[in-house]
N, C-alpha and C positions, 0 to 999 in steps of 0.2 A: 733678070728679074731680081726686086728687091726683095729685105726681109724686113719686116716690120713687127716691131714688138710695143704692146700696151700694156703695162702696169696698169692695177688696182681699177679694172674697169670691172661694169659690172657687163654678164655674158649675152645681152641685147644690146649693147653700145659697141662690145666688142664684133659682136655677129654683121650689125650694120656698118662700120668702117670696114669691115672685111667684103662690103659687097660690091662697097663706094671702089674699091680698086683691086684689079689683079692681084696684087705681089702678095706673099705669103706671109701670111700672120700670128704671133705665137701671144695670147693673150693670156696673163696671169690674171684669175679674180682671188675672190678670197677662199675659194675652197680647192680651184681647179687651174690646171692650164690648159687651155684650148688652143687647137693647132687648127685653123683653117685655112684655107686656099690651096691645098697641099694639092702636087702634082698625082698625076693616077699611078706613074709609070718610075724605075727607078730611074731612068735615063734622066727623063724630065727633072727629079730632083736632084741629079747630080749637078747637072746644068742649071740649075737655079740656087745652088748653094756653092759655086766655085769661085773661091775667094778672086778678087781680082784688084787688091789691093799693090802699092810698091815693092811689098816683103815677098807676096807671092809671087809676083812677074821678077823678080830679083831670084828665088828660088827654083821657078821652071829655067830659068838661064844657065844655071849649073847642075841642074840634074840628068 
């Protein structure tokens, strides 16, 4: 799962890109930030915010 983040929208633009797709959303407007698509469970969010990047898979190798 991805994470998708929207600067300076406003929180009905940001609510409908959120609907358009699964992946999780952290939307900054100008008063607030909204977090939607967010997993129910902590499992869920662990497993959708586990880096999986070269640096990380280079780090589970020595740990």
């Amino acid at each position: 799962m991805t994470i998708r983040t929207v600067d300076n929208a406003s929180p009905a633009c940001a609510t409908t890109m959120a609907r358009l797709d699964d992946s999780i959303t952290v939307a900054r407007t100008d008063a607030s930030t909204m977090l939607l698509n967010m997993p129910r469970s902590i499992d869920e969010l662990n497993e959708a915010t586990q880096d999986q990047g070269f640096f990380a898979k280079l780090k589970n190798i020595f740990a």
